[in-house]
BAKE-500460 format. One record per atom (N, C-alpha, C, CB): x negated, y negated, z negated; residue in three letters; atom name; residue number from 1. Coordinates in nm, 3 decimals, always signed. Each point is the difference from the previous one (the first is absolute). Last residue first. Glycine has a CB too. Layout:
<rs>
<r u="X" v="Y" w="Z" rest="Ala" atom="CA" nr="NUM"/>
...
</rs>
This chain:
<rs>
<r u="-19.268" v="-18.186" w="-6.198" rest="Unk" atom="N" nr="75"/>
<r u="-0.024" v="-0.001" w="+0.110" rest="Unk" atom="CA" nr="75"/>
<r u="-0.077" v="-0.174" w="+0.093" rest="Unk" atom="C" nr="75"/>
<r u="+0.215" v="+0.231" w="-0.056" rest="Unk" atom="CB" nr="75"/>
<r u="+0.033" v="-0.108" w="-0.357" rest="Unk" atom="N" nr="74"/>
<r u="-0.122" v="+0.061" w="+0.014" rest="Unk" atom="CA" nr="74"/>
<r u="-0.121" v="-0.035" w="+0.111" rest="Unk" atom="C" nr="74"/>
<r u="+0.160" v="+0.159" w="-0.096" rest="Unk" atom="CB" nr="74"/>
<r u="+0.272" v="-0.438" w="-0.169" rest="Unk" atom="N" nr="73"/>
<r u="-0.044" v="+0.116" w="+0.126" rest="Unk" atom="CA" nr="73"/>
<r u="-0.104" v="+0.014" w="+0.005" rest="Unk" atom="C" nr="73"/>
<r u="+0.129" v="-0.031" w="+0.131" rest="Unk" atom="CB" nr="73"/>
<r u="+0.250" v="-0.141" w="-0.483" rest="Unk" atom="N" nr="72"/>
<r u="-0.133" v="-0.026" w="+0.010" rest="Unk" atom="CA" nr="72"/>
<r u="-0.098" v="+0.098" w="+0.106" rest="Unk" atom="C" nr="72"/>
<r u="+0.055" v="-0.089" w="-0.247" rest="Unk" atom="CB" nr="72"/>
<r u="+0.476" v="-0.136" w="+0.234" rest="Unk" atom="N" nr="71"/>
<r u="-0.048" v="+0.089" w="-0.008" rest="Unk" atom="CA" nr="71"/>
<r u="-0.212" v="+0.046" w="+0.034" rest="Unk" atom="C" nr="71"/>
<r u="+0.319" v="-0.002" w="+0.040" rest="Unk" atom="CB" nr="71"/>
<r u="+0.079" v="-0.368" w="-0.047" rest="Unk" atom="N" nr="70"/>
<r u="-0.110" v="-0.050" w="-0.024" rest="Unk" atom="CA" nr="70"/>
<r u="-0.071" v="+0.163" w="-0.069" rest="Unk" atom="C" nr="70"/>
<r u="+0.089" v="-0.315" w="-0.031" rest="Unk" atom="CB" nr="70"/>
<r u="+0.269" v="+0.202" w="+0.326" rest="Unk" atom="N" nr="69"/>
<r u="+0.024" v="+0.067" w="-0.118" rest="Unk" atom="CA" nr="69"/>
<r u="-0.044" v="-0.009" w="-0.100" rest="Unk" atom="C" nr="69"/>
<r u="+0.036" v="+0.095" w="+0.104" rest="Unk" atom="CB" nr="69"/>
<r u="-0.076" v="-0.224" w="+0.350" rest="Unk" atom="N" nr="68"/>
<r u="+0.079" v="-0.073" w="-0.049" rest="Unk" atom="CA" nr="68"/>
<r u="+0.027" v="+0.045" w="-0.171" rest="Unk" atom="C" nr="68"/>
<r u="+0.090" v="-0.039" w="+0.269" rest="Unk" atom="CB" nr="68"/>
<r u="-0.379" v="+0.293" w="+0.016" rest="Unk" atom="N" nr="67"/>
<r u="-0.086" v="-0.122" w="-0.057" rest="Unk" atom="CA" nr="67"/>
<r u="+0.139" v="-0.111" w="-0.068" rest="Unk" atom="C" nr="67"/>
<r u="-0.251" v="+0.021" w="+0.226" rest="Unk" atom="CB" nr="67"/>
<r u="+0.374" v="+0.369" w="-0.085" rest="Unk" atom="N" nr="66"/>
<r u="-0.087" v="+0.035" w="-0.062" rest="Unk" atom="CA" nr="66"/>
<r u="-0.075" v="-0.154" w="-0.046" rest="Unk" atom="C" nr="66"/>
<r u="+0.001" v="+0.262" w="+0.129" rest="Unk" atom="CB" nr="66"/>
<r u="+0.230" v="-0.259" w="+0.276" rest="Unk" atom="N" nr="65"/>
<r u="+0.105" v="+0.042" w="-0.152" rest="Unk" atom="CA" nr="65"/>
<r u="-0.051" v="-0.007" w="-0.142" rest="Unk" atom="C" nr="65"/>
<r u="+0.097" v="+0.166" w="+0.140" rest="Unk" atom="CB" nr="65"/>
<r u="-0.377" v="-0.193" w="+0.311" rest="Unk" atom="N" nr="64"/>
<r u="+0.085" v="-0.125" w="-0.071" rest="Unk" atom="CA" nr="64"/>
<r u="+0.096" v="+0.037" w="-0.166" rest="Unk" atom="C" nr="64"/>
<r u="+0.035" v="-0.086" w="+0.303" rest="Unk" atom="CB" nr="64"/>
<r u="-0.254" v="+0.408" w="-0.039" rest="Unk" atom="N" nr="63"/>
<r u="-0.087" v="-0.046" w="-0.051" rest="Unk" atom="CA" nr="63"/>
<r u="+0.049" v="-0.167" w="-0.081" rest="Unk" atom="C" nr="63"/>
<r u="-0.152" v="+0.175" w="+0.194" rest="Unk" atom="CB" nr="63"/>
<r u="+0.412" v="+0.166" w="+0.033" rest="Unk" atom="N" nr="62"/>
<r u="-0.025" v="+0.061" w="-0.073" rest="Unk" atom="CA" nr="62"/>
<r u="-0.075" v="-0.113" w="-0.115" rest="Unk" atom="C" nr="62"/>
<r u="+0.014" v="+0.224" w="+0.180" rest="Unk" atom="CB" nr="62"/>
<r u="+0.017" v="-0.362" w="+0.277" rest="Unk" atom="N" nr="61"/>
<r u="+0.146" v="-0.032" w="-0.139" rest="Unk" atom="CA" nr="61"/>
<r u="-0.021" v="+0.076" w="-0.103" rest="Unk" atom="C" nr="61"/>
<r u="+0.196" v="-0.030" w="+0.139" rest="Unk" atom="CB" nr="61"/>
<r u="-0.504" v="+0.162" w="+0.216" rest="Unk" atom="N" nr="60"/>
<r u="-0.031" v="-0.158" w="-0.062" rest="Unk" atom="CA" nr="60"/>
<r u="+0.141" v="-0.071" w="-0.105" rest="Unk" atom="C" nr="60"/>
<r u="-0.162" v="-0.051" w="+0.269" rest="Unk" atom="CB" nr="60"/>
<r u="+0.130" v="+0.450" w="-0.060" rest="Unk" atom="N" nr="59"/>
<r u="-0.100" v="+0.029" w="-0.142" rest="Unk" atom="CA" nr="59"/>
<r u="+0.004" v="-0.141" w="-0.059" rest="Unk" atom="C" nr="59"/>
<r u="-0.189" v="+0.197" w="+0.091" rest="Unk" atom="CB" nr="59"/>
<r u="+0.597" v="+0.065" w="+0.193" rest="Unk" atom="N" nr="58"/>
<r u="-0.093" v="-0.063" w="-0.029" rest="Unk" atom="CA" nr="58"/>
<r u="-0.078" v="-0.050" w="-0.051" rest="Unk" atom="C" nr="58"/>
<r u="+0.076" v="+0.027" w="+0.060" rest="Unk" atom="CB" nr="58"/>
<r u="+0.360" v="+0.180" w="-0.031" rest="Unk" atom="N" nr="57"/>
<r u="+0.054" v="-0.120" w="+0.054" rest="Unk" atom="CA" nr="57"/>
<r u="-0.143" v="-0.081" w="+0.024" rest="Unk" atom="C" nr="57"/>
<r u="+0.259" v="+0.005" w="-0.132" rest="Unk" atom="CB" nr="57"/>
<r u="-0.277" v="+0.477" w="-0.080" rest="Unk" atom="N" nr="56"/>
<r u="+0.086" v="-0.015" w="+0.103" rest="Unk" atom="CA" nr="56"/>
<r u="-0.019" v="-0.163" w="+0.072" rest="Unk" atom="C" nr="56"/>
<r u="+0.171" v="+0.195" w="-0.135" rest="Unk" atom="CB" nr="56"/>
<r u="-0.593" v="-0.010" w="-0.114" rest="Unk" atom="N" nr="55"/>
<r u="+0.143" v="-0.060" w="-0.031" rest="Unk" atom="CA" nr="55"/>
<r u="+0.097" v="-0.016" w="+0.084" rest="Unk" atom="C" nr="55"/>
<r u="-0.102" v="-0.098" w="-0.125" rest="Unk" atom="CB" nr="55"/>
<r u="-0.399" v="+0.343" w="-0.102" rest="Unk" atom="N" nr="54"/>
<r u="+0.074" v="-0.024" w="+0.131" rest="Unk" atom="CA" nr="54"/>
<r u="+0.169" v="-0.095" w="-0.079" rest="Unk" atom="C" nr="54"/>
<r u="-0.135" v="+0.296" w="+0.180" rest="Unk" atom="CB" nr="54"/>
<r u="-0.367" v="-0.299" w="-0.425" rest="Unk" atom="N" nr="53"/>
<r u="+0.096" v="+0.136" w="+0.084" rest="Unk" atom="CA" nr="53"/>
<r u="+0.043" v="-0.028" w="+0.093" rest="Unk" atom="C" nr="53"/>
<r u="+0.076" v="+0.089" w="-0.145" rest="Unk" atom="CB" nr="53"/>
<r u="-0.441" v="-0.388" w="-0.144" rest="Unk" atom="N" nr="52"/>
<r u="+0.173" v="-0.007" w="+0.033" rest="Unk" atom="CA" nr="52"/>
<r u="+0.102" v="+0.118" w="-0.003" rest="Unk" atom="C" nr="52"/>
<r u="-0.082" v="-0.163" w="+0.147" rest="Unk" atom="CB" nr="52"/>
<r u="-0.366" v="+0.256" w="-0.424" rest="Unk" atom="N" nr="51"/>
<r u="+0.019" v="-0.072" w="+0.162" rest="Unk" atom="CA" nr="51"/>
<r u="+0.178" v="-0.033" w="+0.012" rest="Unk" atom="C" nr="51"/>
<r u="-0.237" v="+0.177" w="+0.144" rest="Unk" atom="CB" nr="51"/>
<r u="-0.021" v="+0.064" w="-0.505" rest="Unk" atom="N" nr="50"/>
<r u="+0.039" v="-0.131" w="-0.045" rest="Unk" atom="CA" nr="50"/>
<r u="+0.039" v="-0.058" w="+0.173" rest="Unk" atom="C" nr="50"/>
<r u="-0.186" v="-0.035" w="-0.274" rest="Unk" atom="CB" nr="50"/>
<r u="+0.078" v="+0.536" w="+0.219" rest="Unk" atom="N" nr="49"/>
<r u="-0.125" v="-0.087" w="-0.020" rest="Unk" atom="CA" nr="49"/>
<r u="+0.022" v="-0.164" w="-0.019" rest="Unk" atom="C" nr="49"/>
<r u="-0.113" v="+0.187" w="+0.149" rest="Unk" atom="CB" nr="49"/>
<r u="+0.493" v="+0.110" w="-0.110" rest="Unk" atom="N" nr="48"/>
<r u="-0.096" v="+0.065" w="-0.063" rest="Unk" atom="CA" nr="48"/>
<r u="-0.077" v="-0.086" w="-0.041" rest="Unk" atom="C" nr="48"/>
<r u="+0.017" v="+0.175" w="+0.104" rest="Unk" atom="CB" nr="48"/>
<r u="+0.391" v="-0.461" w="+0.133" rest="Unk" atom="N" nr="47"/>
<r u="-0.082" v="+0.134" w="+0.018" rest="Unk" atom="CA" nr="47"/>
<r u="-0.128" v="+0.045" w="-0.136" rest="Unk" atom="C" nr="47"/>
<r u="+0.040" v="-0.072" w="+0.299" rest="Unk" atom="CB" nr="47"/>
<r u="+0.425" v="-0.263" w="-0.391" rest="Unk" atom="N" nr="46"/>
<r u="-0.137" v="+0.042" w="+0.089" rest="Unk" atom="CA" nr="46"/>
<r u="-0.017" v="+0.144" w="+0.001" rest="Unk" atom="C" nr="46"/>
<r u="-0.127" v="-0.207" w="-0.062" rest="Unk" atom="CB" nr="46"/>
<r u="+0.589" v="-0.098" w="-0.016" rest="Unk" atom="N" nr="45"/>
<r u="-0.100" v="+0.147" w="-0.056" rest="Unk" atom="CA" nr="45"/>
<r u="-0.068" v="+0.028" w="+0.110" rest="Unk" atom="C" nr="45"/>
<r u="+0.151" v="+0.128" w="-0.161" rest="Unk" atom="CB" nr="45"/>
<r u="+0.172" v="-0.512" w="+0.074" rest="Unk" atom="N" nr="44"/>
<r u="-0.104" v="+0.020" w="-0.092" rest="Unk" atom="CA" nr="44"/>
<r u="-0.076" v="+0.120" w="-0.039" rest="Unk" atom="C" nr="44"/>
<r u="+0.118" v="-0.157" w="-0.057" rest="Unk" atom="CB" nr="44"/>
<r u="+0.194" v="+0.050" w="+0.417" rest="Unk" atom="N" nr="43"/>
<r u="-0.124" v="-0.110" w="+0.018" rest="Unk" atom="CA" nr="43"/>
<r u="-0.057" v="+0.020" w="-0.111" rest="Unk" atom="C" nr="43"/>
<r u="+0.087" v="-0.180" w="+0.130" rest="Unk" atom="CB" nr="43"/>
<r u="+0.357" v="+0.393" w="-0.107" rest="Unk" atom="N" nr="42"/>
<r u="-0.152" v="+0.077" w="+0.029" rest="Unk" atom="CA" nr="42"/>
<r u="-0.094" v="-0.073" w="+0.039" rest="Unk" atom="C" nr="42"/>
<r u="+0.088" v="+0.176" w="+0.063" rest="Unk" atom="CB" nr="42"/>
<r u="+0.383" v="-0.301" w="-0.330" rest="Unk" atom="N" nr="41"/>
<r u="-0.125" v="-0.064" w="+0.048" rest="Unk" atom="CA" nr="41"/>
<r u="-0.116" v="+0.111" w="+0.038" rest="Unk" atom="C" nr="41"/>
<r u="+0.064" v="-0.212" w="-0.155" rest="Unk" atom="CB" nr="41"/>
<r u="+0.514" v="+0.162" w="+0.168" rest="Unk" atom="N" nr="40"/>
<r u="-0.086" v="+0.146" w="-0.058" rest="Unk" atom="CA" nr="40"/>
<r u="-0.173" v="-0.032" w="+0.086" rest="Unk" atom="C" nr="40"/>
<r u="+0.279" v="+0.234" w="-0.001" rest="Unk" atom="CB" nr="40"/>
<r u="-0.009" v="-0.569" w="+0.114" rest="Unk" atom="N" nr="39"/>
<r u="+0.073" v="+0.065" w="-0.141" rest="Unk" atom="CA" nr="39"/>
<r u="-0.050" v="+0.081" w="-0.043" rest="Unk" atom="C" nr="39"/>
<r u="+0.169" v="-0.028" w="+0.039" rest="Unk" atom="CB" nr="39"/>
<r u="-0.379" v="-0.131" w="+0.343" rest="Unk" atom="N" nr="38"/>
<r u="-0.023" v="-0.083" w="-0.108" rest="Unk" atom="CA" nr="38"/>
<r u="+0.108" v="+0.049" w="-0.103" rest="Unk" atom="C" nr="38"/>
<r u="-0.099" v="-0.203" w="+0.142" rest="Unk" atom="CB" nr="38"/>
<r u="+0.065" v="+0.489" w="+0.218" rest="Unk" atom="N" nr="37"/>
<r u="-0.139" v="-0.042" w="-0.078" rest="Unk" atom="CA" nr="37"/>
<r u="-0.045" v="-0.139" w="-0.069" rest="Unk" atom="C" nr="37"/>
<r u="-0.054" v="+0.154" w="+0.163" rest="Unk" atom="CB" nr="37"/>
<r u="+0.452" v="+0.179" w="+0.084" rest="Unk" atom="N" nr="36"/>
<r u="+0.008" v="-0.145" w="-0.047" rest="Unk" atom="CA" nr="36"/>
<r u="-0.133" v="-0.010" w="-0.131" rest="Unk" atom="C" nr="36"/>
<r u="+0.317" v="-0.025" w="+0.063" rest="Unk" atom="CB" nr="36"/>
<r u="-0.260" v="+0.423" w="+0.215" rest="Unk" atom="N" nr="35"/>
<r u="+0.070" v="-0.077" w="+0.109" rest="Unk" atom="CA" nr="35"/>
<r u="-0.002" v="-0.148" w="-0.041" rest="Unk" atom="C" nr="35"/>
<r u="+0.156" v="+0.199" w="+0.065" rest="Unk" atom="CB" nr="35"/>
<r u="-0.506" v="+0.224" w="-0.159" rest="Unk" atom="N" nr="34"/>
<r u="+0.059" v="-0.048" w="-0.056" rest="Unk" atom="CA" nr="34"/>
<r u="+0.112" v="-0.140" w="+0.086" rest="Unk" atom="C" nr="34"/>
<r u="-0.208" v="+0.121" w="-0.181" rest="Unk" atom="CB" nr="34"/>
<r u="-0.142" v="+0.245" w="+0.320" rest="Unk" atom="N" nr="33"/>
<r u="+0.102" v="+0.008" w="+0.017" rest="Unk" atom="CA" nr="33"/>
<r u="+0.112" v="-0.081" w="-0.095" rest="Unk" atom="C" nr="33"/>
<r u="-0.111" v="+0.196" w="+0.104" rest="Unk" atom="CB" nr="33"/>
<r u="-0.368" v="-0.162" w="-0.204" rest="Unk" atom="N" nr="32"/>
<r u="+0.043" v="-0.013" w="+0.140" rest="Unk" atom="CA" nr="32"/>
<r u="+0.109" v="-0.069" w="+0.043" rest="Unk" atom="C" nr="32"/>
<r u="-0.091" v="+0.176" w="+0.003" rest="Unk" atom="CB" nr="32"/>
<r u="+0.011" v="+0.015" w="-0.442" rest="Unk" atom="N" nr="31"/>
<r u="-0.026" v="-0.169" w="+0.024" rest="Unk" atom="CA" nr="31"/>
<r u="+0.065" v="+0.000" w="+0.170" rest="Unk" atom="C" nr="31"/>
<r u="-0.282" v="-0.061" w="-0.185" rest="Unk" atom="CB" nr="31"/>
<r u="+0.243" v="+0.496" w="+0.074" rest="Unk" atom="N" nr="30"/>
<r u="+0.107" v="-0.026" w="-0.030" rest="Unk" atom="CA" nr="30"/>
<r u="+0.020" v="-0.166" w="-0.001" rest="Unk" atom="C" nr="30"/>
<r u="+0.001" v="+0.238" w="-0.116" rest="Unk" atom="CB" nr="30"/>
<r u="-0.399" v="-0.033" w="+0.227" rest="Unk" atom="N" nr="29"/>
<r u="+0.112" v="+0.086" w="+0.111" rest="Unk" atom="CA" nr="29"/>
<r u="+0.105" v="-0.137" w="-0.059" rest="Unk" atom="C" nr="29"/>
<r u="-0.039" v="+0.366" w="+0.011" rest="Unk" atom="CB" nr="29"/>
<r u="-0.267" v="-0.321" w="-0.327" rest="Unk" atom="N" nr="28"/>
<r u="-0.044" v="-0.129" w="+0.120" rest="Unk" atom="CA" nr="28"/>
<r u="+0.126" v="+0.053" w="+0.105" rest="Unk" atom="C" nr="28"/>
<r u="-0.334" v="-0.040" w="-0.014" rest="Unk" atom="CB" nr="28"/>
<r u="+0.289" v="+0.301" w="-0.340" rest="Unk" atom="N" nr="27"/>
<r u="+0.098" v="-0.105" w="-0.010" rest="Unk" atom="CA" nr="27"/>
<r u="-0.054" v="-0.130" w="+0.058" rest="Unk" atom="C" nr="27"/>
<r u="+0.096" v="+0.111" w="-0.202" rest="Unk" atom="CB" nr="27"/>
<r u="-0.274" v="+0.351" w="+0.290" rest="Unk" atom="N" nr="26"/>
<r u="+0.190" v="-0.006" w="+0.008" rest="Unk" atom="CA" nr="26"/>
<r u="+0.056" v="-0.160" w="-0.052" rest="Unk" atom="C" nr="26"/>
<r u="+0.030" v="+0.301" w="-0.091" rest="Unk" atom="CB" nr="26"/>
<r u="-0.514" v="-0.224" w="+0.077" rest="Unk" atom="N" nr="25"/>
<r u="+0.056" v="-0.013" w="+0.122" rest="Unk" atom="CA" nr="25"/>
<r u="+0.124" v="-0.008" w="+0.026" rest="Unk" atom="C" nr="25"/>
<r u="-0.156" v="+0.084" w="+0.036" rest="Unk" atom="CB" nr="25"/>
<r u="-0.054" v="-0.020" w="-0.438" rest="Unk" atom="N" nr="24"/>
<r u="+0.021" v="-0.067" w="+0.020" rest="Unk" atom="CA" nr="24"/>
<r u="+0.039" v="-0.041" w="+0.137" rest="Unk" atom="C" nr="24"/>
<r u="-0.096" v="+0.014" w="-0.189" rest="Unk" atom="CB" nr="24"/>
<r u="+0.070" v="+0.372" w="-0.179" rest="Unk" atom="N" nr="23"/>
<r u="+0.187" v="-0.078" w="+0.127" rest="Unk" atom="CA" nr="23"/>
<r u="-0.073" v="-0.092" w="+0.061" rest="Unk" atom="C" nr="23"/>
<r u="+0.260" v="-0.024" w="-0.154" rest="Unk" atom="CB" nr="23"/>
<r u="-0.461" v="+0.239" w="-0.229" rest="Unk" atom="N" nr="22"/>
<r u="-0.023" v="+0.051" w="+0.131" rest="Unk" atom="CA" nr="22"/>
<r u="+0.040" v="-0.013" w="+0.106" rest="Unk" atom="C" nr="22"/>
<r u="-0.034" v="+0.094" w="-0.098" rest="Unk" atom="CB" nr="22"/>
<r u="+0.137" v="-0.171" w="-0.373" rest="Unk" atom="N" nr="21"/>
<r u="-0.066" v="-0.071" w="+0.052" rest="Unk" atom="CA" nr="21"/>
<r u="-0.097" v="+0.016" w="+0.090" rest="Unk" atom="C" nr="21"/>
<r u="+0.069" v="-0.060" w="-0.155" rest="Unk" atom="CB" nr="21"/>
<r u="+0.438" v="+0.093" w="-0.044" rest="Unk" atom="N" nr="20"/>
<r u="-0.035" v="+0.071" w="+0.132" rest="Unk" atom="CA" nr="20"/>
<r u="-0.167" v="-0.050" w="+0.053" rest="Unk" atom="C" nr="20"/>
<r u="+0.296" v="-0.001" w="+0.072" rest="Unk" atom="CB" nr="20"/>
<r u="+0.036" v="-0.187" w="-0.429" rest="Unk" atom="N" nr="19"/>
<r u="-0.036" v="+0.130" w="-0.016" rest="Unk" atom="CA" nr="19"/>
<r u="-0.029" v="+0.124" w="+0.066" rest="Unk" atom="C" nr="19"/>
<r u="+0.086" v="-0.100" w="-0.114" rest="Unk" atom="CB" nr="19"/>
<r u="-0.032" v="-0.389" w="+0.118" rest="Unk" atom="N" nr="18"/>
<r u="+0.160" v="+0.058" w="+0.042" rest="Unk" atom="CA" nr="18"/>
<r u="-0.045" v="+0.149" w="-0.041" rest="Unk" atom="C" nr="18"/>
<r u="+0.110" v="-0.170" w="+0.242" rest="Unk" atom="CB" nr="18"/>
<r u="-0.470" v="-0.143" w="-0.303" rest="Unk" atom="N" nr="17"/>
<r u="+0.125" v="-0.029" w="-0.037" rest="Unk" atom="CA" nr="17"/>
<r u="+0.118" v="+0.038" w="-0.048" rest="Unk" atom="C" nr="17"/>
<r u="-0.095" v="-0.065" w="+0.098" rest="Unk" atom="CB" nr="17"/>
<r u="-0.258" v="+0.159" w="+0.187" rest="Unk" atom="N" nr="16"/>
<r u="-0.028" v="+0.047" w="-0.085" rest="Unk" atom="CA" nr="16"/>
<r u="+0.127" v="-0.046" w="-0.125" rest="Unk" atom="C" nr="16"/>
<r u="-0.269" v="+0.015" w="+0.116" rest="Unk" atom="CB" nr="16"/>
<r u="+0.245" v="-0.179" w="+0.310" rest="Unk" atom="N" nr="15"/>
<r u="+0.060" v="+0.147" w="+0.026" rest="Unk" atom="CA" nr="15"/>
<r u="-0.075" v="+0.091" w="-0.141" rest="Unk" atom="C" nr="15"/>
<r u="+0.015" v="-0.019" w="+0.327" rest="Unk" atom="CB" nr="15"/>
<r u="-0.096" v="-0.513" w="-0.304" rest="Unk" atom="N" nr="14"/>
<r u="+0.126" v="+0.086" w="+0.000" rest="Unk" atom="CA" nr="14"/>
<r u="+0.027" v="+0.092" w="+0.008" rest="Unk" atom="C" nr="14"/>
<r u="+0.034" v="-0.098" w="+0.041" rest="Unk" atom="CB" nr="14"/>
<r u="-0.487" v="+0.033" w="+0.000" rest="Unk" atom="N" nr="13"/>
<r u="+0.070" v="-0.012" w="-0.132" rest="Unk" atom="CA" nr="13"/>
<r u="+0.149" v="+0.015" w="-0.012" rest="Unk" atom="C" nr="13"/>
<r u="-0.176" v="-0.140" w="-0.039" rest="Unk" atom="CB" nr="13"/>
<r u="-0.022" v="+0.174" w="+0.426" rest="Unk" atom="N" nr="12"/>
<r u="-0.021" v="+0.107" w="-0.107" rest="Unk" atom="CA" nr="12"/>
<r u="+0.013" v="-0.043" w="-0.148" rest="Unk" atom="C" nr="12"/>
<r u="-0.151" v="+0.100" w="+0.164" rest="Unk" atom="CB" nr="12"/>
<r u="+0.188" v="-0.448" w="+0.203" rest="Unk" atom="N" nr="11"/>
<r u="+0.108" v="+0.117" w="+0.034" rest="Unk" atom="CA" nr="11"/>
<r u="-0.049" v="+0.129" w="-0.091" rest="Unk" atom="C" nr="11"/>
<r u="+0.051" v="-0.085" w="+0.274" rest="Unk" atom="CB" nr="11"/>
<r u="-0.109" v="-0.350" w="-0.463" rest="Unk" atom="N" nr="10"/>
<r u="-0.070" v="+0.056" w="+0.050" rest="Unk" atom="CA" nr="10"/>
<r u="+0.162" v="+0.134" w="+0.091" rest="Unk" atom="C" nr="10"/>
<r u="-0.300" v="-0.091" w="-0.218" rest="Unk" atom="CB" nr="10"/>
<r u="+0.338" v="-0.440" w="-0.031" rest="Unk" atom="N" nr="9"/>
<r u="-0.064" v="+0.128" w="-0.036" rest="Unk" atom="CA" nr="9"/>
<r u="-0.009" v="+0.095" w="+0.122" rest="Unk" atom="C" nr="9"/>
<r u="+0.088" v="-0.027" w="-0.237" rest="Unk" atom="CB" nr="9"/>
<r u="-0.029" v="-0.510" w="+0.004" rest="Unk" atom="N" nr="8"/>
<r u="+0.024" v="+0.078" w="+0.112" rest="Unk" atom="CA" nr="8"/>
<r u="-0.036" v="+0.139" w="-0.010" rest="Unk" atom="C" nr="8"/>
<r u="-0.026" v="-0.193" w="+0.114" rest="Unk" atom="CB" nr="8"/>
<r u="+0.219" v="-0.322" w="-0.264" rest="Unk" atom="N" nr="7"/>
<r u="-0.134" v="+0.098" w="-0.025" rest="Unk" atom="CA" nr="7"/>
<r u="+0.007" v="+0.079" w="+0.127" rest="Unk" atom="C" nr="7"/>
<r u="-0.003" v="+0.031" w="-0.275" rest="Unk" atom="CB" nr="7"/>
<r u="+0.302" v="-0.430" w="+0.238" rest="Unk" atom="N" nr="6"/>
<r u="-0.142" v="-0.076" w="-0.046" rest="Unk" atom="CA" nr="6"/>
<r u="-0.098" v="+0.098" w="-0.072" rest="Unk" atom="C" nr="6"/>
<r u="+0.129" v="-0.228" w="-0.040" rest="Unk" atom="CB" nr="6"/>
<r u="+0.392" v="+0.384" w="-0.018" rest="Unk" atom="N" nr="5"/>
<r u="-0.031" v="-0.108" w="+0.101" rest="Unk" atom="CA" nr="5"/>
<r u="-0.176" v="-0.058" w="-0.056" rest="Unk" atom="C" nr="5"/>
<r u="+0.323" v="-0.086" w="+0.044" rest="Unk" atom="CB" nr="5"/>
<r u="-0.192" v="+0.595" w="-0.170" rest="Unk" atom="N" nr="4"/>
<r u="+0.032" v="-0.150" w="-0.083" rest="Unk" atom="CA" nr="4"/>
<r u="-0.067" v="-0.073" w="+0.157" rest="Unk" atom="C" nr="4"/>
<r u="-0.050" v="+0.029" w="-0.360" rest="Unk" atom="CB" nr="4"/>
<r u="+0.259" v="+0.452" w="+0.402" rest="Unk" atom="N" nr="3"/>
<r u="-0.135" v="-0.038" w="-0.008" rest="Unk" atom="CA" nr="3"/>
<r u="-0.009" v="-0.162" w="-0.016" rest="Unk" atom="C" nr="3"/>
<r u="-0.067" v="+0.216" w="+0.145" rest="Unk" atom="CB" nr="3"/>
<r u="+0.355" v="+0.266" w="-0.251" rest="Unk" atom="N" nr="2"/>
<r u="+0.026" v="-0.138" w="+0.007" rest="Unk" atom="CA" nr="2"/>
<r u="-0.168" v="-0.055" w="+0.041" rest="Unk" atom="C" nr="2"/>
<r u="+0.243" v="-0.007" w="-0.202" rest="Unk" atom="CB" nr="2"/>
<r u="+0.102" v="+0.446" w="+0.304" rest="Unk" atom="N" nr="1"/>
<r u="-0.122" v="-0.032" w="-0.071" rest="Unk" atom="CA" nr="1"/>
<r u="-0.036" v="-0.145" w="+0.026" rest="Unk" atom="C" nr="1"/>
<r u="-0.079" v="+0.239" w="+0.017" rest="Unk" atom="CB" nr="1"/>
</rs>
């Protein structure tokens, strides 16, 4: 599921996505655990309420990426 460089979307929105829109925890689980988070970009999926979330390697790169992206943050 593609999420365009410079947006971002929701861990319930994705797990709505995938046709599970009750998953959203399963696919924070699954961000988690992601090993190469800049090929497969989970810096672009906030939490519920627009908040960062969490990020393996950290919020503040999370937060860079995102701003390198010129991704428009809520937050």
């Amino acid at each position: 599921l593609h999420t365009p460089r410079g947006s971002f979307t929701t861990y319930g929105q994705l797990a709505a996505r995938c046709g599970s829109p009750r998953a959203a925890r399963a696919v924070g689980g699954v961000m988690a655990r992601n090993p190469w988070p800049l090929l497969y970009p989970c810096h672009r999926v906030l939490a519920g309420n627009l908040g960062l979330g969490g990020f393996g390697p950290g919020i503040e790169l999370k937060k860079t990426l995102l701003t390198l992206e010129k991704a428009p943050l809520p937050v």
